[in-house]
C-alpha positions in Angstrom: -19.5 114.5 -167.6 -17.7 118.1 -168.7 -15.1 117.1 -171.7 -12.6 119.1 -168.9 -13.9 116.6 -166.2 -12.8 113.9 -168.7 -9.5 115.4 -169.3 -9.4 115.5 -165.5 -10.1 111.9 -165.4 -7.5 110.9 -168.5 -4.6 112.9 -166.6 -5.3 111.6 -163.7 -5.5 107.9 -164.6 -2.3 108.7 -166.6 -0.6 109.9 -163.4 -1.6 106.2 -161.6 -0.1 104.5 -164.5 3.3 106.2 -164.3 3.6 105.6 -160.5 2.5 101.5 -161.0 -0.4 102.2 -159.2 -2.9 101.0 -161.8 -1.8 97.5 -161.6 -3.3 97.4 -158.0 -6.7 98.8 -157.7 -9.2 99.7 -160.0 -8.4 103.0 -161.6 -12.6 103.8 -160.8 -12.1 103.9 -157.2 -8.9 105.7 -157.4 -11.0 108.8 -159.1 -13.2 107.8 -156.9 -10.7 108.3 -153.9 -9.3 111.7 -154.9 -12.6 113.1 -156.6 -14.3 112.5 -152.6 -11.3 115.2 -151.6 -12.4 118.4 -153.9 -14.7 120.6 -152.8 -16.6 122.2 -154.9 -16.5 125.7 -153.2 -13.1 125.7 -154.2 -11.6 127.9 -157.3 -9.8 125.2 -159.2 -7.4 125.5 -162.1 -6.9 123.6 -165.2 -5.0 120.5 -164.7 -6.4 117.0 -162.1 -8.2 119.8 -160.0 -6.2 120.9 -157.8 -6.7 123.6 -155.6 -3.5 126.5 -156.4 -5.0 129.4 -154.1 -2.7 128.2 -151.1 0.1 127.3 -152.8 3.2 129.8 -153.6 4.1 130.2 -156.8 7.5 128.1 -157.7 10.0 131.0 -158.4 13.9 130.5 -159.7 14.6 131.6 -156.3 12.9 128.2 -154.9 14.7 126.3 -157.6 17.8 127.6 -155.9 17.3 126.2 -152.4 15.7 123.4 -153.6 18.8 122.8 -155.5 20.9 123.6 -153.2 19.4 121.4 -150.7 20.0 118.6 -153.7 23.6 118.9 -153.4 23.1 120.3 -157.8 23.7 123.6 -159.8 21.1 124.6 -162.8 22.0 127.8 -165.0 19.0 130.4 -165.2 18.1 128.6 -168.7 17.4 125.4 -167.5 15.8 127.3 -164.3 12.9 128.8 -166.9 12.9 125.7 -168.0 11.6 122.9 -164.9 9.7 125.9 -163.4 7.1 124.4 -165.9 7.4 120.9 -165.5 7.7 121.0 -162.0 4.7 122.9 -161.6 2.6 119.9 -163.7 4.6 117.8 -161.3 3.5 119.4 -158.1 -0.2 118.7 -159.2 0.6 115.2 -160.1 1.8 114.8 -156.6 -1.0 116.7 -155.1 -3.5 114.4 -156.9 -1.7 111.5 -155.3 -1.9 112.4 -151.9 -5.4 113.4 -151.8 -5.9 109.9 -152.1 -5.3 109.7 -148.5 -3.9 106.4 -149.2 -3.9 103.5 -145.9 -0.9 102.8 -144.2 -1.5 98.9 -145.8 -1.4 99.8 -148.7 2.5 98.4 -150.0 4.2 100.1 -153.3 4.0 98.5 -156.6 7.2 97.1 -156.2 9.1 94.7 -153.9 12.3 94.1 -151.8 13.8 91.1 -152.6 16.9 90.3 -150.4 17.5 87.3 -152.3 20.9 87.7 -154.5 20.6 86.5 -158.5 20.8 82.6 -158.5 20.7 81.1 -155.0 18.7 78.6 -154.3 16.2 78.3 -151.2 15.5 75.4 -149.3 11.6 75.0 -149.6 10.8 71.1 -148.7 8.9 71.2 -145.0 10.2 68.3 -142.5 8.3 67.7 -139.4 9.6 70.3 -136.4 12.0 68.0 -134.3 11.8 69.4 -130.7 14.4 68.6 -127.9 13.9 65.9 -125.2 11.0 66.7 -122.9 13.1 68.6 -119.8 13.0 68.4 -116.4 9.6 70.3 -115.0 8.3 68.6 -112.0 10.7 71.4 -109.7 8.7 74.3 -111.7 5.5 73.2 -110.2 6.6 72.4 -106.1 9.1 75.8 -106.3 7.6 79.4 -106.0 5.6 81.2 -108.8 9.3 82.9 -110.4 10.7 79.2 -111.0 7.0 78.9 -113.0 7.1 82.4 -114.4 10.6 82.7 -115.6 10.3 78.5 -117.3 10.7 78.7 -121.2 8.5 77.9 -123.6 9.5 74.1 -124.0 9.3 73.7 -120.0 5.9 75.2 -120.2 5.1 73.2 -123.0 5.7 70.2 -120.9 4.0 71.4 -117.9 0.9 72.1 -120.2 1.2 69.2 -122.7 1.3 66.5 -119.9 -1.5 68.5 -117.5 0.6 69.0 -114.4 -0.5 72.6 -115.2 -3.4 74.1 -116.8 -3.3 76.6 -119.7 -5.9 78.8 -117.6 -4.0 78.8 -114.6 -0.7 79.6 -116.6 -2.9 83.1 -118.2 -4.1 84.0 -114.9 -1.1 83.9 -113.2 0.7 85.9 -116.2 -2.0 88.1 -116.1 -1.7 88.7 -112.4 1.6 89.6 -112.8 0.8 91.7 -116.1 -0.9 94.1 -113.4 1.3 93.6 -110.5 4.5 94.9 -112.3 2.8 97.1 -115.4 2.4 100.5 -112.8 6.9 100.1 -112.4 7.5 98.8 -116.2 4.4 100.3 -118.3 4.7 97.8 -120.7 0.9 97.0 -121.1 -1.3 99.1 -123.5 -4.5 96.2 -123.7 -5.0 93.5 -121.1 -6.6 90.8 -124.0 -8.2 89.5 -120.7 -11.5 87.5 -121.9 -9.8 86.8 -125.1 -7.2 85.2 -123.2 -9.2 83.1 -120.8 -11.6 81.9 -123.3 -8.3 80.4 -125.1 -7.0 78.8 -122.4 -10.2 77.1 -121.6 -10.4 75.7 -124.8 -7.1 74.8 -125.0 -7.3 72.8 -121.6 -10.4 70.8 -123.0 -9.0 70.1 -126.8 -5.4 68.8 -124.6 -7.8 66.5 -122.3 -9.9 65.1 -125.0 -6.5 63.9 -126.7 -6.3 67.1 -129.6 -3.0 68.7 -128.7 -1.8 71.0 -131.2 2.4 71.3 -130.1 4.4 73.0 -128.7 2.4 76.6 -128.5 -1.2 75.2 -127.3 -2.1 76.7 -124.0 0.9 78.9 -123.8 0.1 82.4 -122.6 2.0 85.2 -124.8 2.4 89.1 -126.0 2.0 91.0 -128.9 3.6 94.3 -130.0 0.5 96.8 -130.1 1.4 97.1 -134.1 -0.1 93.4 -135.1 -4.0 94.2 -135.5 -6.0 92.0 -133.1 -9.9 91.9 -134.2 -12.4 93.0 -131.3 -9.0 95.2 -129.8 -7.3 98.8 -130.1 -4.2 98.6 -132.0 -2.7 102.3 -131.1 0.6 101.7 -132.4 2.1 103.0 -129.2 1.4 106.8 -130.6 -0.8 109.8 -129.4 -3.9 109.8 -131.7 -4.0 106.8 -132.3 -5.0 105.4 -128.9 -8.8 104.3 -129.8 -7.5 103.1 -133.4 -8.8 99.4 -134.1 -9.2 96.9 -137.3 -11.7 94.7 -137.8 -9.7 91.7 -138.9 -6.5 89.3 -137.2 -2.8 90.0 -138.4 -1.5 86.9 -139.8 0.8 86.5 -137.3 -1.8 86.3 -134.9 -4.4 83.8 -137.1 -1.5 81.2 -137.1 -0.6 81.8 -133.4 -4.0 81.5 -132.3 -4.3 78.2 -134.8 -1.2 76.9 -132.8 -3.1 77.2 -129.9 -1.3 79.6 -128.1 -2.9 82.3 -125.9 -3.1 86.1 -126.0 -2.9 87.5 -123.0 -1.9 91.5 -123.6 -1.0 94.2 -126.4 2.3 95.1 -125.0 3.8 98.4 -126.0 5.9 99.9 -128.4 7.6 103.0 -129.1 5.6 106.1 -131.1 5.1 104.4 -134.6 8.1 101.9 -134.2 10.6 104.2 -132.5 12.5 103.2 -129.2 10.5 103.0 -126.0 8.7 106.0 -125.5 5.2 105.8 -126.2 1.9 107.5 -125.2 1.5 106.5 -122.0 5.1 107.0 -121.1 8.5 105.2 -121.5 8.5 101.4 -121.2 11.5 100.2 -118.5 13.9 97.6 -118.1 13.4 95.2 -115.3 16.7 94.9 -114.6 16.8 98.7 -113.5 13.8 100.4 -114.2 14.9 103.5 -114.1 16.2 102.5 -117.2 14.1 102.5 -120.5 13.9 99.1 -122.2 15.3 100.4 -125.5 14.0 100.0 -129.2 10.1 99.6 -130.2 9.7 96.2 -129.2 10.2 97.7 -125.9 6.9 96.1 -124.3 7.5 92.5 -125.5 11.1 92.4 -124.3 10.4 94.2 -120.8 7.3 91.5 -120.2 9.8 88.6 -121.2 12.5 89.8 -119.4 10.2 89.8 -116.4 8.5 86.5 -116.3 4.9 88.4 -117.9 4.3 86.2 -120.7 5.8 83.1 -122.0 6.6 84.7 -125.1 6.2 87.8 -127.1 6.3 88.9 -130.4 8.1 92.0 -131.8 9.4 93.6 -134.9 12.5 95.0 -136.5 13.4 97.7 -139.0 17.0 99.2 -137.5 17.3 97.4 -134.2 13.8 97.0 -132.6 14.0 93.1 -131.8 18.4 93.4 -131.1 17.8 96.5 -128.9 15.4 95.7 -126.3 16.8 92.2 -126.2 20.0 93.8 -125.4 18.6 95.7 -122.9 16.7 93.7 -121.0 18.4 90.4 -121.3 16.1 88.4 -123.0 16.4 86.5 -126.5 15.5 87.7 -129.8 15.6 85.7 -133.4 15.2 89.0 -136.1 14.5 86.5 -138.9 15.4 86.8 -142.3 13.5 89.3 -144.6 10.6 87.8 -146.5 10.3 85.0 -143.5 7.4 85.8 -142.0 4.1 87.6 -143.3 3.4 91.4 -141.8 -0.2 90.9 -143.6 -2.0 93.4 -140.5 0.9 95.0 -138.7 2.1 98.5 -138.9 4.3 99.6 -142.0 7.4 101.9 -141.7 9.4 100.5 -143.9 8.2 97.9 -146.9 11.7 97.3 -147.6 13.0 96.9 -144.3 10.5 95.6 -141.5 10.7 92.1 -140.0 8.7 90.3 -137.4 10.6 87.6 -134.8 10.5 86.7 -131.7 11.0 87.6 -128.3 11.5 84.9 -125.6 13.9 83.5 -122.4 15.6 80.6 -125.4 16.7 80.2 -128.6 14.9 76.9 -128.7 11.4 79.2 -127.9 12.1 81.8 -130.5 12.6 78.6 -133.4 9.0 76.9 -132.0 7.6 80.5 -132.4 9.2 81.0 -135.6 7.9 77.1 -136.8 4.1 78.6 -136.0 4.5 81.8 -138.1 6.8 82.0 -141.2 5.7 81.4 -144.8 3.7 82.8 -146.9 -0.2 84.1 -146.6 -1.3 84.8 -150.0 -1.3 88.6 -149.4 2.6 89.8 -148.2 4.2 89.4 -151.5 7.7 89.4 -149.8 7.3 86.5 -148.4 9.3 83.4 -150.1 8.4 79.8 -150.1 11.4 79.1 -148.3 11.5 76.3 -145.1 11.9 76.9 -141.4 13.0 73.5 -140.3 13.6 73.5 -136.6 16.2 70.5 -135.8 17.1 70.5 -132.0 19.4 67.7 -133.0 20.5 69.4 -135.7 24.9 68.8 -135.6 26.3 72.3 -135.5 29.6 71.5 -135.4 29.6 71.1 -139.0 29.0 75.3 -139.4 31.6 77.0 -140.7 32.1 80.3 -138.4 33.7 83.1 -138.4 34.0 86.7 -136.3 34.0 90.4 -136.8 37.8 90.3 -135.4 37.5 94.2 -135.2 34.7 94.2 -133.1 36.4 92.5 -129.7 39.0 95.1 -129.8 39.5 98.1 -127.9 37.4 101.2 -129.1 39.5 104.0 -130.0 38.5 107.4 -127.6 39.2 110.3 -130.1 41.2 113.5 -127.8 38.2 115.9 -129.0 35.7 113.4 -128.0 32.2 114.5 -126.0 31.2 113.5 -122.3 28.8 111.2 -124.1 31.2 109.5 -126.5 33.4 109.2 -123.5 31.0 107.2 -121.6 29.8 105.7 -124.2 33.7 104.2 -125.2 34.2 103.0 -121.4 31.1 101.0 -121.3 32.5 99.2 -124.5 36.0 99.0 -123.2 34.1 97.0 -120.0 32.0 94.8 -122.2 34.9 94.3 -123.9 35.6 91.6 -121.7 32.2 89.8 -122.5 32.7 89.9 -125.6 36.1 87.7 -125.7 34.8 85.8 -122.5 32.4 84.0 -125.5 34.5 84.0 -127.9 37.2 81.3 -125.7 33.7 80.1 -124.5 32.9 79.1 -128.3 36.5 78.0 -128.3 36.0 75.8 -125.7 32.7 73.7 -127.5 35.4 72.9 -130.1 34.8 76.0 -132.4 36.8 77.1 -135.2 36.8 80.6 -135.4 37.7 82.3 -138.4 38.9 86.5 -138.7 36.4 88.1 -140.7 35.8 92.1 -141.7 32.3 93.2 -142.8 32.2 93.7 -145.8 34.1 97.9 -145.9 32.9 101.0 -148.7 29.3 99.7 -149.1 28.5 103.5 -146.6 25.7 101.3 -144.5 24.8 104.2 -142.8 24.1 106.5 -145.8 22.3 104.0 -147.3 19.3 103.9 -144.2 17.8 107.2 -144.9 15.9 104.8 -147.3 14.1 103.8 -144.0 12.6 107.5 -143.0 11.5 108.3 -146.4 9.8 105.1 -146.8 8.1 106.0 -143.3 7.5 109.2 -143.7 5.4 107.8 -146.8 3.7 105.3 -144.4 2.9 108.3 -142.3 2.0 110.7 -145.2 -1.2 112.3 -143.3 0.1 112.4 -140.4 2.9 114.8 -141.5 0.7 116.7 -144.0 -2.1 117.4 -141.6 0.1 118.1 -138.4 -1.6 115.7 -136.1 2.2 114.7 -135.7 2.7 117.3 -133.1 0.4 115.0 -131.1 3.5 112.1 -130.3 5.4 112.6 -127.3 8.8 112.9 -128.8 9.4 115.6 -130.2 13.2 116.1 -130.5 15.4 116.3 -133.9 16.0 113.1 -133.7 11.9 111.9 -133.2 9.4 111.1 -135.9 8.0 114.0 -136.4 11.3 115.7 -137.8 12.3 112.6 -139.4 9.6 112.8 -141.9 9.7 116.2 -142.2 13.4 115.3 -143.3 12.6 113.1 -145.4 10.4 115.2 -148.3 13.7 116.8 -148.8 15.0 113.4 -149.5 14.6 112.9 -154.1 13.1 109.9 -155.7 16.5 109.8 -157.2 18.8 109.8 -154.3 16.2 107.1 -152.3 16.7 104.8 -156.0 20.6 105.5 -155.8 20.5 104.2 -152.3 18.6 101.5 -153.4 21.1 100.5 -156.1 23.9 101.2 -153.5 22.0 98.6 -151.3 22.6 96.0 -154.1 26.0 96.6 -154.0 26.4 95.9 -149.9 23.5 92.9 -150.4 26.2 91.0 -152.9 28.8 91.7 -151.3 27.5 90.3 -148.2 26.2 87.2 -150.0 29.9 86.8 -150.6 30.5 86.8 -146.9 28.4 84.3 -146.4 29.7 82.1 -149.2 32.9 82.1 -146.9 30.9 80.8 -143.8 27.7 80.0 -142.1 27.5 81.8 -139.1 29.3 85.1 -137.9 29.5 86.2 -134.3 29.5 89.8 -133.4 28.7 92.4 -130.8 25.1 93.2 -130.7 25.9 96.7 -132.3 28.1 98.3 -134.4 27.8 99.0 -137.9 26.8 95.0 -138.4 23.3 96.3 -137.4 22.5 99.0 -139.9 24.3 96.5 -142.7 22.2 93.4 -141.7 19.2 94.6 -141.6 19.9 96.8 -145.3 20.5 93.0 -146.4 18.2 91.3 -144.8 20.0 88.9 -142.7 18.8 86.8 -139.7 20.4 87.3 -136.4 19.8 85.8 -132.8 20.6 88.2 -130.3 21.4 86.2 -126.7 22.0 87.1 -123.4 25.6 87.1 -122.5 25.7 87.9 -118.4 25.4 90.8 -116.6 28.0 93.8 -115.6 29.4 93.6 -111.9 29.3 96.4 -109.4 32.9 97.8 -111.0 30.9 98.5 -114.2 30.9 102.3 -115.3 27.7 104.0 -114.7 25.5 105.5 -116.4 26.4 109.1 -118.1 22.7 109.9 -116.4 21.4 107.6 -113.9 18.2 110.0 -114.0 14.5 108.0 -113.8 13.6 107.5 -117.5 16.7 109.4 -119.0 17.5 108.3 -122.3 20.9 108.3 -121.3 20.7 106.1 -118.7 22.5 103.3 -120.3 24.3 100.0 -118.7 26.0 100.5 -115.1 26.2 97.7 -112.5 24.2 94.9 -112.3 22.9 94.9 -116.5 23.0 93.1 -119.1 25.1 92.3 -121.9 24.2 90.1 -125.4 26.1 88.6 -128.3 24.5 88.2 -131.8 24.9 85.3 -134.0 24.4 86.2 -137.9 23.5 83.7 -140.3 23.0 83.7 -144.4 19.7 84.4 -145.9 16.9 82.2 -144.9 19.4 79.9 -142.5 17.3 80.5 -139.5 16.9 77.2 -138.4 20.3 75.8 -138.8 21.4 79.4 -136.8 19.1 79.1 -134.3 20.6 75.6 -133.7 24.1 77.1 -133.3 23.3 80.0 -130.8 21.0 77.7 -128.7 24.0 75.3 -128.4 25.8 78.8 -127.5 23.4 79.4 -124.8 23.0 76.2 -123.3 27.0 75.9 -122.9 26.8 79.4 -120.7 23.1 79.3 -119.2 22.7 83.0 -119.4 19.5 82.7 -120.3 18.8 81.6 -116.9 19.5 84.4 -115.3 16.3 87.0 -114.4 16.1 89.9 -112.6 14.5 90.4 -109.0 11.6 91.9 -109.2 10.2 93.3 -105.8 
């Protein structure tokens, strides 16, 4: 080896160091890594051999706009005097992403929602389920009354053989392909997969070896969660043929439950709303409607009796939004919960995985099969999921976001879309306080709360896009981004383009500013146990900054004197709400009080029977 080759080597290794990447893989195969990238026909420069011939050079002019575009001033001095530095520092960065580092791959450091000294709960009890319901009408009625049953009524059905986990699949999986051509919420039919389960799942249930609650139950994953032996596209153009040769955690310990995979479902362009490669995903209720944030596929297949469950995921809204939307059930769990070991990274700091389902009492026996910690997702706490359907709510403190059930305020210079969008809420207004007396009723003290004001939630989420844009480095850098279907300002694509602009030292500032809201919402929730809310607002952006659970339930559906949409266009965006939809309420809870939460919505939910309700498919 050259001594410059060494020097190469020293700088470069040097470089890992600084950035805490040294401490993960062996500094070998990072030279390794980047060295594979050079080509030797190149001219290179002194320096880690980078390649300067396409770059421009940095000029005080450049410092001007980049400074400007940093919100600071330099005097021409100290303009002579980064040009320098921030040459070295270009290379350093060039170095790094030559790496062409995987989008598994997690930062040397770790979000911890967790405030200084609290204490979790990490003793495992036994999962109490409630009584075994009613089932033999599911059975004698039409295929919907089978369809549209919950988990625990399938359970039944399953667990005492009045139906067969393979006749369960196939019927899901004849309506999979019956109603996928209207709601295109299929990307993979898991077909063989799925039968083979069930098969095995009827004999181990015969011979006496039943495994709970799950075992034989036919269900969906977002196409993010890597499925061995499948395509895992992430719902994005080229990325349609993508596929990893190993199980997401999530679905090792859903398939060790017992339960049964019967379809990828689909998922917005790299986690964003419902618009995907193959088109937009729709909401059963009115499918001319998309079925809203990136979980759209596993809400849209719940919402219409496709699956007995699905599983989704949440950064800013993907598990709230769709289950708004389409009417269904959602429990976004508390950060650190449950492993993302083989799904799709946008955010380290910020993505979740939960459940989507037709109960509150489904989501906790989904949540019971997956939470805790895998050895590799070093988020994840040892903290317990205890699911009590017994458990006596009444002793939960609660509170409500007293602003949130009033009146929205219609500004005089406000847009056609802000005006539609005000008298939708001014309707739903009515929902809202409707639950509130319900909650009243099932001898509820509620107490006035505020969220927590001047902790600037929504100035704090550009965190999010640089983190993704990170993720999605390649993409960006080699313009295979122009492939996804969206394509507007407020897509991807720009996003991350938006977000290189964003410093290391604003993204830390937010970061520090998120410590700020995380205490002071750990204050909130010293003052109660559960908060009800609106399933929007600025609860959602704070939330899921501070890593909160929340169960999002439905909460009925508008009547015919319901606004309509702005646009009532097939597959317009803005074809939001109107007659005949659904509306949702969200119970939040303190950090890892899933369980006891979950316990207090469901008794929500079972006092209204919302959940109930499905729509009419043709």
């Amino acid at each position: 080896m050259s001594e410059q080759s060494g020097v190469d080597r020293r700088r470069f290794l040097g470089v890992c160091t600084a950035l805490g990447l040294g401490q993960t893989l062996l500094p070998g195969v990072l030279w390794g890594m980047a060295a594979q990238q050079q080509s030797s026909q190149q001219a290179k420069t002194e320096g880690a051999g980078v390649d300067h011939e396409h770059l421009a050079k940095i000029t005080p002019e450049m410092i001007d706009a980049a400074a400007a575009i940093a919100a600071v001033k330099l005097t021409d001095t100290q303009k002579t005097q980064v040009i320098e530095g921030l040459r070295e520092q270009r290379d350093s960065v060039l170095v790094i992403r030559s790496m062409k580092i995987p989008n598994n791959v997690a930062p040397a450091f770790l979000f911890d929602a967790v405030p200084a000294g609290m204490k979790l709960a990490t003793e495992r009890r036994p999962m109490r389920i409630s009584e075994a319901p009613a089932v033999e009408g599911l059975v004698s009625g039409d295929e919907d009354a089978l369809a549209f049953a919950t988990v625990r009524e399938l359970a039944e059905l399953v667990k005492t053989r009045k139906v067969s986990s393979v006749a369960l699949t196939k019927m899901y999986l004849e309506r999979l392909k019956k109603y996928d051509p209207r709601l295109h919420f299929v990307i993979t039919l898991t077909e063989e997969r799925a039968l083979q389960q069930a098969a095995e799942a009827d004999k181990e249930i015969a011979a006496g070896r039943y495994r709970g609650p799950l075992h034989g139950i036919p269900w969906g994953a977002k196409d993010l969660l890597a499925v061995k032996g499948y395509r895992t596209t992430w719902g994005a153009a080229g990325f349609e043929e993508q596929s990893f040769d190993y199980d997401s955690t999530v679905v090792e310990r859903l398939d060790a439950a017992g339960a049964v995979l019967v379809a990828k479902l689909t998922m917005g362009a790299l986690a964003q709303g419902d618009l995907w490669f193959g088109g937009r995903t729709r909401n059963p209720w009115n499918p001319k409607q998309g079925s809203s944030g990136s979980s759209a596929g596993s809400a849209s297949a719940v919402s219409a009796g496709c699956v007995g469950f699905a599983i989704g995921t949440e950064t800013l809204g993907s598990i709230s939004s769709p289950s708004t939307r389409c009417g269904v059930t959602g429990l976004r769990p508390t950060f650190g919960l449950v492993p993302r070991t083989g799904a799709m990274t946008l955010s380290w700091t910020m993505d979740k995985i939960g459940a989507i389902c037709r109960a509150v009492e489904d989501c906790a026996l989904v949540m019971s099969a997956i939470y805790g910690p895998d050895g590799h997702d070093r988020t994840v706490k040892d903290a317990a999921f205890n699911w009590d359907a017994e458990f006596d709510w009444k002793q939960l403190r609660v509170g409500y976001l007293k602003s949130e059930f009033e009146a929205p305020v219609l500004e005089k210079s406000a847009s056609a879309e802000r005006k539609s969008e005000v008298a939708r809420e001014s309707y739903d207004l009515k929902y809202g306080q409707a639950a509130l007396e319900a909650l009243r009723g099932m001898g509820v003290t509620l107490r006035e709360l505020k969220l927590p004001k001047g902790y600037h939630y929504g100035d704090i989420t550009p965190v999010l896009s640089a983190e993704a844009a990170a993720a999605f480095d390649e993409l960006t850098l080699s313009g295979r981004d122009a492939l996804l279907n969206g394509q507007e300002s407020f897509d991807w694509p720009n996003a991350f383009r938006r977000a290189r602009f964003y410093s290391a030292v604003d993204y830390v500032q937010a970061q520090r500013a998120r410590t700020l809201a995380m205490d002071a919402m750990a204050k909130l929730f010293d003052e109660v146990d559960v908060v009800v809310t609106p399933s929007g607002g600025a609860q959602l952006s704070a939330t899921n900054l501070t890593g909160h659970p929340a169960v999002i339930v439905p909460n009925g559906l508008r009547g015919e004197d319901a606004p309509k949409p702005e646009h009532e266009g097939d597959g317009d965006r803005k074809n939001v709400g109107g007659p005949g939809t659904p509306v949702s309420l969200t119970f939040l809870g303190g950090l890892y009080s899933d369980a006891r939460l979950a316990a207090f919505a469901r008794a929500y939910q079972d006092a209204t029977g919302f959940h109930r309700l499905h729509p009419k498919l043709a």
